[in-house]
LUMLUM-322555 format. One record per atom (N, C-alpha, C, O): z, y, x; residue in three letters. Coordinates in steps of 0.1 Angstrom, whole numbers, plus 5000, padded with zeros to 4 digits. Layout:
ZYXALA
...
This chain:
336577462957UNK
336877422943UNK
337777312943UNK
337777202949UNK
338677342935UNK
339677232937UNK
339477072931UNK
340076972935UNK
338177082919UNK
337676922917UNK
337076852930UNK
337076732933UNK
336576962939UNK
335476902950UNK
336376852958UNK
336076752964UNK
337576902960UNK
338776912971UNK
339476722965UNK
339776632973UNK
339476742950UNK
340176562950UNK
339276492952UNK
339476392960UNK
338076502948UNK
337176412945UNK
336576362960UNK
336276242962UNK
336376462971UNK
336176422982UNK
337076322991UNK
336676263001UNK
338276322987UNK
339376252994UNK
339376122989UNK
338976082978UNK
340076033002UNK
339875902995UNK
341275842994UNK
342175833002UNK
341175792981UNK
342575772977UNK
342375592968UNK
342075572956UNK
342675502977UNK
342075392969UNK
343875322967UNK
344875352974UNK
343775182953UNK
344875192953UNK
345775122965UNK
345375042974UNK
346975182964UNK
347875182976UNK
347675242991UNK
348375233001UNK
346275332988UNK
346475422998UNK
346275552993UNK
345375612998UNK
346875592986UNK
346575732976UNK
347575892983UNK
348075982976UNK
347775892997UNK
348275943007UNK
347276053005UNK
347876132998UNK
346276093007UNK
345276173014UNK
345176272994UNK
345076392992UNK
345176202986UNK
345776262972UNK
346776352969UNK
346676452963UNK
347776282975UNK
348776322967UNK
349076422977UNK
349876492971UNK
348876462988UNK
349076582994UNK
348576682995UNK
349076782999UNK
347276632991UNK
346676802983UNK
347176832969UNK
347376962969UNK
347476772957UNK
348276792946UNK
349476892953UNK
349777002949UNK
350076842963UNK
351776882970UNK
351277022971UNK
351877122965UNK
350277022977UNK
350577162989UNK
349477242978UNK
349377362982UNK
348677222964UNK
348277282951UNK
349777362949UNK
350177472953UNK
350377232942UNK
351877282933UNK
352677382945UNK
352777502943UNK
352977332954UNK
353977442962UNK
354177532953UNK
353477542943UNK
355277622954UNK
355477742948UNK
355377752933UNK
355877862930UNK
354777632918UNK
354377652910UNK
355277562902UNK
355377542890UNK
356177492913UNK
357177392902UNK
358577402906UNK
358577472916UNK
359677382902UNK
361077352903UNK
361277242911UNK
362377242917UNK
360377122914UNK
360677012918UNK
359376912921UNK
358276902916UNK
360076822933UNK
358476732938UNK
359076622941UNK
360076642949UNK
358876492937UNK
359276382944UNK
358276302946UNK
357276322940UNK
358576182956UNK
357576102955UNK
358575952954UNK
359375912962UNK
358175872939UNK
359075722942UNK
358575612949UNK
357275602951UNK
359175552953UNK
358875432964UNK
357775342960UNK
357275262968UNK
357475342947UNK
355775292949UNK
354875372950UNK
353775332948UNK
355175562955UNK
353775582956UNK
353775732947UNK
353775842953UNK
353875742932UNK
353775822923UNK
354575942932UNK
355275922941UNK
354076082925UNK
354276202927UNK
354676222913UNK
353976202903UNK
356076282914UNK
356676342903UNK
356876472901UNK
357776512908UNK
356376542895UNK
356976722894UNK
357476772883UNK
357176732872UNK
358276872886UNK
359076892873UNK
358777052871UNK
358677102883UNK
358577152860UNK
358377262860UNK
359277302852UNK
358277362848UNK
360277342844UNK
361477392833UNK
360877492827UNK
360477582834UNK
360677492816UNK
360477552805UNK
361877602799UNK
362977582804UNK
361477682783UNK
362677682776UNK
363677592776UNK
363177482777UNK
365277592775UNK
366577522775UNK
365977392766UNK
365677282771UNK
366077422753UNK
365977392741UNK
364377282739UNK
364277172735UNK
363777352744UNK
361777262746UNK
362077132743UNK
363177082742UNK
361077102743UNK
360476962737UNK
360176932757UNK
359677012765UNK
360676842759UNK
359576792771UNK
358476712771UNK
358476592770UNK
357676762773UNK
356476722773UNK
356176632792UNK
356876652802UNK
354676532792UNK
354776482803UNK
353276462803UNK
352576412794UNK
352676532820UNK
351576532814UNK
351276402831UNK
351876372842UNK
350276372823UNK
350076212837UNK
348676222837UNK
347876282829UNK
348376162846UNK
347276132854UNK
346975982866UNK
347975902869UNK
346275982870UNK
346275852885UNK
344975892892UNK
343775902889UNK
346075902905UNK
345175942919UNK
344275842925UNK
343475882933UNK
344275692922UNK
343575632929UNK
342275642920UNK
342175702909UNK
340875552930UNK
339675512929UNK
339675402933UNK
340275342942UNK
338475342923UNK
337875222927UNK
337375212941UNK
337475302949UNK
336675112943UNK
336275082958UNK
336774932968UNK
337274822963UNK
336474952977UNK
336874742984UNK
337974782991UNK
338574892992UNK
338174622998UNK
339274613010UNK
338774563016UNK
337874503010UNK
338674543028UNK
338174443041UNK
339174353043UNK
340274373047UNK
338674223038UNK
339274103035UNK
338774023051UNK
339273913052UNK
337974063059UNK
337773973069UNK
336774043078UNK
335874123075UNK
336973993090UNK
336174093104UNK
335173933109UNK
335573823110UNK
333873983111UNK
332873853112UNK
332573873133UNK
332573963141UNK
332373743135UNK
331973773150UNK
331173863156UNK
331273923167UNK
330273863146UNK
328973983151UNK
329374163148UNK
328674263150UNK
330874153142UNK
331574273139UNK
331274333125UNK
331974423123UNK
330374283115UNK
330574303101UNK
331674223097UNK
332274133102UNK
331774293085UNK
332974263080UNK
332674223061UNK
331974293054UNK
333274123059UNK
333774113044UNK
334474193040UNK
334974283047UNK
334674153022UNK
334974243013UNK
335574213003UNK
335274103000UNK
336274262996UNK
336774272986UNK
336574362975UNK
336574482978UNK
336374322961UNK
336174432950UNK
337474522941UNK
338074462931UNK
337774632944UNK
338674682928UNK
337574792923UNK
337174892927UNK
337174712910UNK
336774742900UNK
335174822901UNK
334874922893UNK
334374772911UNK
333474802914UNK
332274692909UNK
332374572911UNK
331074752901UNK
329874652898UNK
329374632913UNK
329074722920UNK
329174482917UNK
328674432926UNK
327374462929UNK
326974462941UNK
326474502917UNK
325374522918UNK
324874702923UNK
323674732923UNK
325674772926UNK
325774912929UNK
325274902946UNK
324474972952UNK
326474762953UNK
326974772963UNK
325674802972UNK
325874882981UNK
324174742972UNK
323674662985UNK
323074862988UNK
322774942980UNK
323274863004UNK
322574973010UNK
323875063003UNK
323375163000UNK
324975073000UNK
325375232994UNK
326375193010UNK
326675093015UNK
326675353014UNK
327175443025UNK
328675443019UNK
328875463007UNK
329775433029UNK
331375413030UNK
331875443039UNK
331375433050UNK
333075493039UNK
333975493043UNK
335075403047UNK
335375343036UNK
335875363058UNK
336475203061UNK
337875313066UNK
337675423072UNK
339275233061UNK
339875303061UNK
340575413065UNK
339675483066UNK
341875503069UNK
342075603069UNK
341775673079UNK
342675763081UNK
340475663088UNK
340075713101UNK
338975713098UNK
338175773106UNK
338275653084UNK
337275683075UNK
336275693088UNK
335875813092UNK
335775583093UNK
335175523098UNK
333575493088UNK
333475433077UNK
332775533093UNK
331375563086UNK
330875413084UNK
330875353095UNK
330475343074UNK
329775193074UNK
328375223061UNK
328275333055UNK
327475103060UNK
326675083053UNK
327374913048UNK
327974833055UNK
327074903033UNK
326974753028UNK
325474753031UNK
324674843031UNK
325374603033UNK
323474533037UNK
323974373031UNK
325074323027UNK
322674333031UNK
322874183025UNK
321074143029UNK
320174233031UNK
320874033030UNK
319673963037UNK
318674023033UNK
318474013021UNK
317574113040UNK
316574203036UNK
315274123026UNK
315273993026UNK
314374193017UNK
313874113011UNK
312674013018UNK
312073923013UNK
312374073031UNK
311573993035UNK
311573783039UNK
310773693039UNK
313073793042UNK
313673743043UNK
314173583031UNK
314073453032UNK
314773673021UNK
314973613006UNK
313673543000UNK
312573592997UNK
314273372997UNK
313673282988UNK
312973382977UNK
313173502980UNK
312373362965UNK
311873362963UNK
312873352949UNK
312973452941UNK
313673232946UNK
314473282937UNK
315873402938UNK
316573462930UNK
315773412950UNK
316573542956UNK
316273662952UNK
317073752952UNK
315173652950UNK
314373832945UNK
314873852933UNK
315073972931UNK
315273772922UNK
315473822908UNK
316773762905UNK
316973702894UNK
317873762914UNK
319073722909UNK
320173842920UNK
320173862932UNK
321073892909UNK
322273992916UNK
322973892927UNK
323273782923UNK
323173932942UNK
323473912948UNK
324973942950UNK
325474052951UNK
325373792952UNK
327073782953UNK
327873872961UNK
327473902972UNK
328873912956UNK
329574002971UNK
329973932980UNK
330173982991UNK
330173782979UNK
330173692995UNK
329273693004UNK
329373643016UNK
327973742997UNK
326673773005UNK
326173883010UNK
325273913017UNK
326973953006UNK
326874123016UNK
328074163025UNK
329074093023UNK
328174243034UNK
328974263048UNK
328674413047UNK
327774473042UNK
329874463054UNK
329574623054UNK
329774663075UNK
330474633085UNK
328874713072UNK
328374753094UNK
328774873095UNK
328674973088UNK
329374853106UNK
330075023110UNK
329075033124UNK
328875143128UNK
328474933130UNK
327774953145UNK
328174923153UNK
327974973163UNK
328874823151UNK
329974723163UNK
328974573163UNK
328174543155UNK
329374523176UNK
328574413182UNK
329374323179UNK
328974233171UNK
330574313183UNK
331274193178UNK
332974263170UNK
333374383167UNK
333574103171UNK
334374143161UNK
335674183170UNK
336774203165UNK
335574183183UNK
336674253192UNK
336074403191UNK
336974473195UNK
335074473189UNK
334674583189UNK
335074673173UNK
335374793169UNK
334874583169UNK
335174663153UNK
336674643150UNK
337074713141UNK
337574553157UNK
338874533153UNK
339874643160UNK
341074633158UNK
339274723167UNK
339674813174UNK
339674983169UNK
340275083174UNK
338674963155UNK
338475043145UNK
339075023132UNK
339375123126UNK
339274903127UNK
339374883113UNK
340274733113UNK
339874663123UNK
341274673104UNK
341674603101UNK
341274563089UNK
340674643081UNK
341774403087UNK
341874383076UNK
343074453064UNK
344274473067UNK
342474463053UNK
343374533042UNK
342674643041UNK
342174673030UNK
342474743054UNK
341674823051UNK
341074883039UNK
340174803035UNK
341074993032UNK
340275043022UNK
339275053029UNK
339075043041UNK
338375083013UNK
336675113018UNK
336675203005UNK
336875182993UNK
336175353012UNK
335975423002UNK
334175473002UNK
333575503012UNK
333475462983UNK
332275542989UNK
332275692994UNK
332975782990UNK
331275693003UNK
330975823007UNK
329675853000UNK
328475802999UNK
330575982994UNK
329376062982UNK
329676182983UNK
330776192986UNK
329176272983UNK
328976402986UNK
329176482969UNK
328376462960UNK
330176562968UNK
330376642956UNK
329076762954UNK
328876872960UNK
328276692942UNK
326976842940UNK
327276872927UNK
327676792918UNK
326977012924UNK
326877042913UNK
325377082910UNK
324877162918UNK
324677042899UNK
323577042893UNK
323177042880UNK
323976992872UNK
322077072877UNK
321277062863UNK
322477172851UNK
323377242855UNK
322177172840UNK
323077222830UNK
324577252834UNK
325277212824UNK
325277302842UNK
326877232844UNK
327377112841UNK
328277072833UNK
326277052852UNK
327376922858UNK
327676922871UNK
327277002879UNK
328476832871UNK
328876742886UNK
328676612889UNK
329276522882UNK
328076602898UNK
328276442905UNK
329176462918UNK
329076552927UNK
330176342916UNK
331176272924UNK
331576172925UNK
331776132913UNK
331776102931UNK
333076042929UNK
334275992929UNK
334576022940UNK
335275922923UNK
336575932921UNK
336776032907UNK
337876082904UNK
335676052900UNK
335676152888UNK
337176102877UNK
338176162872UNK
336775962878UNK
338275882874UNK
339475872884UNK
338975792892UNK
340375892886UNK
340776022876UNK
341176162882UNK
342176212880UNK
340076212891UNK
340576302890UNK
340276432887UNK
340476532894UNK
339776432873UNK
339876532867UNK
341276532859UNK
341876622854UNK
341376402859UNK
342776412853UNK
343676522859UNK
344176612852UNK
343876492875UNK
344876522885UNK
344376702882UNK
344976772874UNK
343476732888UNK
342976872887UNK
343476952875UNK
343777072876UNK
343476892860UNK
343676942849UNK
345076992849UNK
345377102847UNK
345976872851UNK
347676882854UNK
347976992861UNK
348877072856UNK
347077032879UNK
347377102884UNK
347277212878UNK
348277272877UNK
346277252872UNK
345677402866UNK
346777422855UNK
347277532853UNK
347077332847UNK
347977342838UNK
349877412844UNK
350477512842UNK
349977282852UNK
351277362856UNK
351477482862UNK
352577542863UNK
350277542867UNK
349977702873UNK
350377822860UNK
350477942860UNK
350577732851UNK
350077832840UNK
351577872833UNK
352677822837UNK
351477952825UNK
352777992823UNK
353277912808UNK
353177982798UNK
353777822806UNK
353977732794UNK
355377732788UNK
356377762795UNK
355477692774UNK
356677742770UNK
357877562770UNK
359077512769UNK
356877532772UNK
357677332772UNK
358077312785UNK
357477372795UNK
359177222788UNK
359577112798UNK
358277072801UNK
357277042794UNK
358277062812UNK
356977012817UNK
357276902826UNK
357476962837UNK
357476752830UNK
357176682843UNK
355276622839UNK
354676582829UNK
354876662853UNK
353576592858UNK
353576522867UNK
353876542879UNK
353176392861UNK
353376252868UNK
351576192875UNK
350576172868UNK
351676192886UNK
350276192892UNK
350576022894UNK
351576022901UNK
350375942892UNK
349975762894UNK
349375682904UNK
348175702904UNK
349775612911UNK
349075522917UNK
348475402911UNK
348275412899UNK
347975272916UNK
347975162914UNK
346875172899UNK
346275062898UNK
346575252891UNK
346175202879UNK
344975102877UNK
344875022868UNK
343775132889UNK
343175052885UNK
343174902893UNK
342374842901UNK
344174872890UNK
344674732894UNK
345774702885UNK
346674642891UNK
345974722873UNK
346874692861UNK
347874812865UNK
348674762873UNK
348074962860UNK
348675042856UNK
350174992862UNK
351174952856UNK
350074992879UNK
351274942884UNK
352275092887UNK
353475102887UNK
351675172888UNK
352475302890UNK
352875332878UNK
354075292876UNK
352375392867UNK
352775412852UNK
353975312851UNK
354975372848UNK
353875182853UNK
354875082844UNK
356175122854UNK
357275132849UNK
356175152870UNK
357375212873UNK
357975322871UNK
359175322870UNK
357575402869UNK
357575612863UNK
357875522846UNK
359075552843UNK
357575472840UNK
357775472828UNK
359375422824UNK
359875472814UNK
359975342832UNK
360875262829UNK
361975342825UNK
362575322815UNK
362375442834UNK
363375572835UNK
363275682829UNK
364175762829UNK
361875712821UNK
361575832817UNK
362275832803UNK
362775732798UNK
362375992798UNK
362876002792UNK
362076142783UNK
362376262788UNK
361376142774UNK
360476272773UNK
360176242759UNK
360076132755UNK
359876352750UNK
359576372740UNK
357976332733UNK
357476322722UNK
357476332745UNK
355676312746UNK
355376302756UNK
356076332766UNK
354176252755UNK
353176212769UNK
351676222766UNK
351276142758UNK
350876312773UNK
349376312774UNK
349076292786UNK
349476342796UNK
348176152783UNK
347676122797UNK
346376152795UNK
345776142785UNK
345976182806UNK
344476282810UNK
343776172820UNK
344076132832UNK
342776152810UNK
341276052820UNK
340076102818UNK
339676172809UNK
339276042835UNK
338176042830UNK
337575882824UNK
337875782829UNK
336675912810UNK
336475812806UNK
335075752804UNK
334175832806UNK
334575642800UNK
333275632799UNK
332275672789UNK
332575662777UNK
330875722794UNK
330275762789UNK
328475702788UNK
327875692799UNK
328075672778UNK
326575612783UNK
325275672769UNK
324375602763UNK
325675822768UNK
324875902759UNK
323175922766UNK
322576032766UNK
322675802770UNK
321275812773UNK
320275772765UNK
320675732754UNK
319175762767UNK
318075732759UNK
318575562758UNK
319375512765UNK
317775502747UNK
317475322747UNK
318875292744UNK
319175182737UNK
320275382748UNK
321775302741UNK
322075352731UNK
322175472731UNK
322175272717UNK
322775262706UNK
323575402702UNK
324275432712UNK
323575472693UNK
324475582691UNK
326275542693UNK
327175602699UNK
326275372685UNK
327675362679UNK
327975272697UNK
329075222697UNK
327275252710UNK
327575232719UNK
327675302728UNK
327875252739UNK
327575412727UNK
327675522735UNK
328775602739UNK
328575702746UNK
330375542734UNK
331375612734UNK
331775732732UNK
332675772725UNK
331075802741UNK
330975912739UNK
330176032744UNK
329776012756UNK
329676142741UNK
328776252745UNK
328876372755UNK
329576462751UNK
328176392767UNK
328576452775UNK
328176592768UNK
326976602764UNK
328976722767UNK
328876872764UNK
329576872748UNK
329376982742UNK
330176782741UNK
330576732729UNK
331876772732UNK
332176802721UNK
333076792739UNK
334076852739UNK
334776702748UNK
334176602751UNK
336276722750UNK
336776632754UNK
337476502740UNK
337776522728UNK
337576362750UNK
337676312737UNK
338976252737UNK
339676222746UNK
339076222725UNK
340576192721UNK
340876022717UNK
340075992707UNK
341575922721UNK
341575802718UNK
342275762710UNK
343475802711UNK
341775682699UNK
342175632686UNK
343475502689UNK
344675492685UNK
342675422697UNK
342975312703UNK
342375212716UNK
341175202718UNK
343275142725UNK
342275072734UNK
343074912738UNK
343474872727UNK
343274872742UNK
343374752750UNK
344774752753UNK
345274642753UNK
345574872757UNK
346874832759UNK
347774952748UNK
348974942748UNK
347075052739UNK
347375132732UNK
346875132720UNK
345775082717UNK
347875182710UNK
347175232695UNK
348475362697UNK
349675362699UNK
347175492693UNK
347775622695UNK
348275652680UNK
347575612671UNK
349375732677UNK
350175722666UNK
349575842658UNK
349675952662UNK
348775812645UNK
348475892639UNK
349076092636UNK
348476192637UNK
350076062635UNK
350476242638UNK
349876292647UNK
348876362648UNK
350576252654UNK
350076312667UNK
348476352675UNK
348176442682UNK
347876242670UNK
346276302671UNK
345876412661UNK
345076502663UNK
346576402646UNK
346376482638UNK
346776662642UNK
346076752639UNK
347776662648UNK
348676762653UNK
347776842664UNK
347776962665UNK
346576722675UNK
346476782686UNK
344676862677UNK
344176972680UNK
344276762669UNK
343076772662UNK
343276892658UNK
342576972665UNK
344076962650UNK
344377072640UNK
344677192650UNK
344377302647UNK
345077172659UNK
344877302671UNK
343477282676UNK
343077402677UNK
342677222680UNK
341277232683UNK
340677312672UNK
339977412674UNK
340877252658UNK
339677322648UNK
340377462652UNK
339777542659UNK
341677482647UNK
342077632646UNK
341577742657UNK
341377862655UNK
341377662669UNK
340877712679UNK
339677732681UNK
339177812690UNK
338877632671UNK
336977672677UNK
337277592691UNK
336677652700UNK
338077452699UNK
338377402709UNK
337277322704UNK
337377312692UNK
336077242708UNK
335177142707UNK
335876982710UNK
336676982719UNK
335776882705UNK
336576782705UNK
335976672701UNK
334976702695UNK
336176532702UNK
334976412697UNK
336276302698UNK
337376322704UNK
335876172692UNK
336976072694UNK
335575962703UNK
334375942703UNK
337075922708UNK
335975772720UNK
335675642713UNK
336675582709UNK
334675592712UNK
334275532701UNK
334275412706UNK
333275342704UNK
335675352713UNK
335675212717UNK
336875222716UNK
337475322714UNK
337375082716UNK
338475002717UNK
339074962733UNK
340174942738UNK
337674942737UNK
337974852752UNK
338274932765UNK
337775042766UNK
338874882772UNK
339374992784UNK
340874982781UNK
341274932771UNK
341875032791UNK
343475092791UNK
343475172803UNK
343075182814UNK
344475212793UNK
345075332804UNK
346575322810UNK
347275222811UNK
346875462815UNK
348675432819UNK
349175472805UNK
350475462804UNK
348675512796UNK
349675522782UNK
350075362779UNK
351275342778UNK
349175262778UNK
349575182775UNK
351075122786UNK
351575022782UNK
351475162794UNK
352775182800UNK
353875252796UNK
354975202799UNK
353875372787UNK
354375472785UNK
354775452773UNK
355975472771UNK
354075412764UNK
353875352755UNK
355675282751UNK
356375322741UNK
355975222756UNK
356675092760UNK
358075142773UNK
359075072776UNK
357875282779UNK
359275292785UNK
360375382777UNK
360075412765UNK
361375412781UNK
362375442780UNK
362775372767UNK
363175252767UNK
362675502750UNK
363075402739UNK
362075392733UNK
362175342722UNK
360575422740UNK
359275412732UNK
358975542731UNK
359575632725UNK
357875552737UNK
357475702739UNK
355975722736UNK
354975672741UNK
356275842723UNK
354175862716UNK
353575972728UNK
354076072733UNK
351975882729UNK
351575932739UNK
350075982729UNK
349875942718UNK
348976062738UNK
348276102731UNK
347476082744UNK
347876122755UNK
345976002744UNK
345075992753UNK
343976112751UNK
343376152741UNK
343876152764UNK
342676242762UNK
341976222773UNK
342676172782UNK
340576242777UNK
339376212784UNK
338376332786UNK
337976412778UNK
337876322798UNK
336176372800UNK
335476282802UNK
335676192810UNK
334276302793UNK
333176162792UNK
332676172808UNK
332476292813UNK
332376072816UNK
331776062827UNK
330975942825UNK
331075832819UNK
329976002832UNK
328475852831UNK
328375802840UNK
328775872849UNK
328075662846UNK
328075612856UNK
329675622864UNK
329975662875UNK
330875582851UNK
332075572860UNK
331775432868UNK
330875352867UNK
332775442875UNK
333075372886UNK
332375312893UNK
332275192896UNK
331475432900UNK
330475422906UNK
330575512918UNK
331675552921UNK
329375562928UNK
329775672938UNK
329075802931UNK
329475912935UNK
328375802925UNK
327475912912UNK
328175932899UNK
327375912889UNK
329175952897UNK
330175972883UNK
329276092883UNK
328776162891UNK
329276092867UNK
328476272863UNK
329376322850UNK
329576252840UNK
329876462851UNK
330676502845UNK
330076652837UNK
329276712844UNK
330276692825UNK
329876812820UNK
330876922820UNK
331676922810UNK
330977012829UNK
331877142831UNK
332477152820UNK
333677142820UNK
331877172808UNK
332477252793UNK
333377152791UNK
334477182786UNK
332977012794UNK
333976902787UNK
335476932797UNK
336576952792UNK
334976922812UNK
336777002819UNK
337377082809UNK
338277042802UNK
336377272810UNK
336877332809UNK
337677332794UNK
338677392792UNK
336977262785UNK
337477252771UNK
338977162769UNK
339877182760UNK
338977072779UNK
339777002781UNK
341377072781UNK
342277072773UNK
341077142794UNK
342277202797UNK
342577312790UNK
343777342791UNK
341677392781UNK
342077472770UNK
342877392756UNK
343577452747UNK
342577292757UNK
343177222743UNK
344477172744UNK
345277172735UNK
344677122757UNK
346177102762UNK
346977232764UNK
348277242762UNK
345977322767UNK
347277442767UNK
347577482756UNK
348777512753UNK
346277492743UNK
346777542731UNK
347477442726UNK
348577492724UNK
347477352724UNK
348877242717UNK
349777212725UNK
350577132720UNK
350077252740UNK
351777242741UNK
351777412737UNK
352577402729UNK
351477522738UNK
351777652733UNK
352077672719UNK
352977742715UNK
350777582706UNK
351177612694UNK
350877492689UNK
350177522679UNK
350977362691UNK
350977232683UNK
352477172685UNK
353177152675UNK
352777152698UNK
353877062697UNK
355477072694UNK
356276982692UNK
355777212694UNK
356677172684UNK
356777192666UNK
357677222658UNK
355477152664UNK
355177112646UNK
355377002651UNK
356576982652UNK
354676902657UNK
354676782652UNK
356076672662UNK
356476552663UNK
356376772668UNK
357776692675UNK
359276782666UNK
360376722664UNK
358976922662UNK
360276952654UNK
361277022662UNK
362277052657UNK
């Protein structure tokens, strides 16, 4: 399955190599064109009608996860965080970088720990991740510093149609793009796959500078915490509720037509649909936003629970709805509301 195929690879930022080559060798045969720019991004181009609106559909290959910031004498190693809760870390199973090298994070066992130690989250200066090296000439012979660290989590599908994985962010994004440009569409199509985002949207802001496109949907996974004990109006959003659409966040305010435009093909369609009921968070629109002469973008998402985590959980209908609503509005939305 092609989600299990991204989601298993590890693509953390600035190493998003092992990504973007399964995207490559997906597309083969299904586009006009493949580049890759010097920071990283995969660009593809598909030609549509002369006359089309171009449309740009985006996504970002990387995941959260560490760096190995330092190799210890006894051959553990320090760490570094992108965008990982520290509190996830103690005992979870990894990967060390691209030879994906098997480690555990550990931190001082409880028998051990004071007493005010038992009831306080433990600092990530206080945990080490062990691959089974004795010293630090034994493990430097495996792993450097800079090194990614990716979790090792195993892709299952269970309960009602879901999935747990992770790297769910983003790539169902990437997967949706793919399935999309397979398909036979009547628009300009470039699909812009991203690096760097979760580290301030460094791929986006270079791909944006030069672009030149009539629209932009960027495709995330986004957060979700529809459980028991959380607040309705904190919940963002609902997992089997359709995919959701963003009003506004932290580096965007999405332009009223245009959600109106993408809304009115969902009802017409019986497409299921919800808006994300926060503000907080950004994406690479908020890049897009802001290149060429100013470009309206339209955010869309699958709710995922426990993002940025190694257990992301995702609801099939919300994929599959997803990528039905992007096909029906570049097929019969976007040229009403682009002209």
């Amino acid at each position: 399955m092609l989600l299990e195929k991204l989601t298993t690879a590890c693509g953390l930022p600035g190493f998003e190599d092992e990504v973007r080559d399964i995207i490559k060798e997906e597309l083969e045969g299904h586009v006009e064109s493949m580049k890759v720019d010097r920071i990283g991004n995969l660009i593809v181009v598909k030609k549509g009608k002369n006359d089309s609106p171009h449309i740009v559909l985006s996504a970002h290959m990387d995941e959260v996860g560490l760096c190995i910031k330092g190799i210890e004498k006894d051959g553990t190693m320090k760490f570094a965080s992108w965008g990982v809760d520290p509190r996830l870390l103690p005992s979870m199973h990894v990967f060390v970088g691209k030879g994906k090298i098997k480690g555990v994070i550990g931190n001082k066992p409880i028998h051990l720990q004071k007493e005010a130690e038992r009831t306080q989250v433990y600092d990530i200066d206080a945990m080490y991740i062990d691959i089974g090296c004795d010293s630090k000439e034994e493990a430097e012979k495996l792993v450097n510093k800079g090194d990614f660290v990716a979790f090792d989590s195993k892709y299952t599908e269970f309960g009602e149609n879901k999935i747990k994985a992770k790297a769910l962010d983003d790539r169902v994004g990437c997967a949706a793009i793919i399935e999309l440009l397979k398909m036979d569409l009547p628009m300009n199509i470039t699909g812009i796959f991203c690096v760097q985002e979760e580290v301030g949207l460094k791929g986006s802001a270079v791909a944006s500078k030069s672009l030149n496109a009539d629209l932009v949907i960027n495709i995330e996974g986004t957060i979700c915490a529809d459980m028991e004990g959380v607040d309705e109006h904190e919940r963002v959003t609902n997992q089997g509720a359709g995919p959701c659409l963003s009003l506004m966040d932290m580096t965007s305010v999405y332009l009223k037509k245009y959600l109106e435009a993408i809304v009115k093909v969902a009802e017409d369609e019986k497409i299921p649909y919800q808006y994300r009921g926060t503000g907080m968070g950004g994406t690479d629109a908020g890049s897009y936003h802001t290149g060429g002469d100013g470009i309206p973008c339209i955010g869309i998402a699958v709710p995922c629970r426990y993002i940025h985590s190694p257990v992301s959980v995702m609801h099939k209908n919300d994929y599959d709805n997803l990528v039905k609503l992007i096909e029906a509005f570049i097929k019969k939305g976007v040229e009403r509301v682009i002209g």
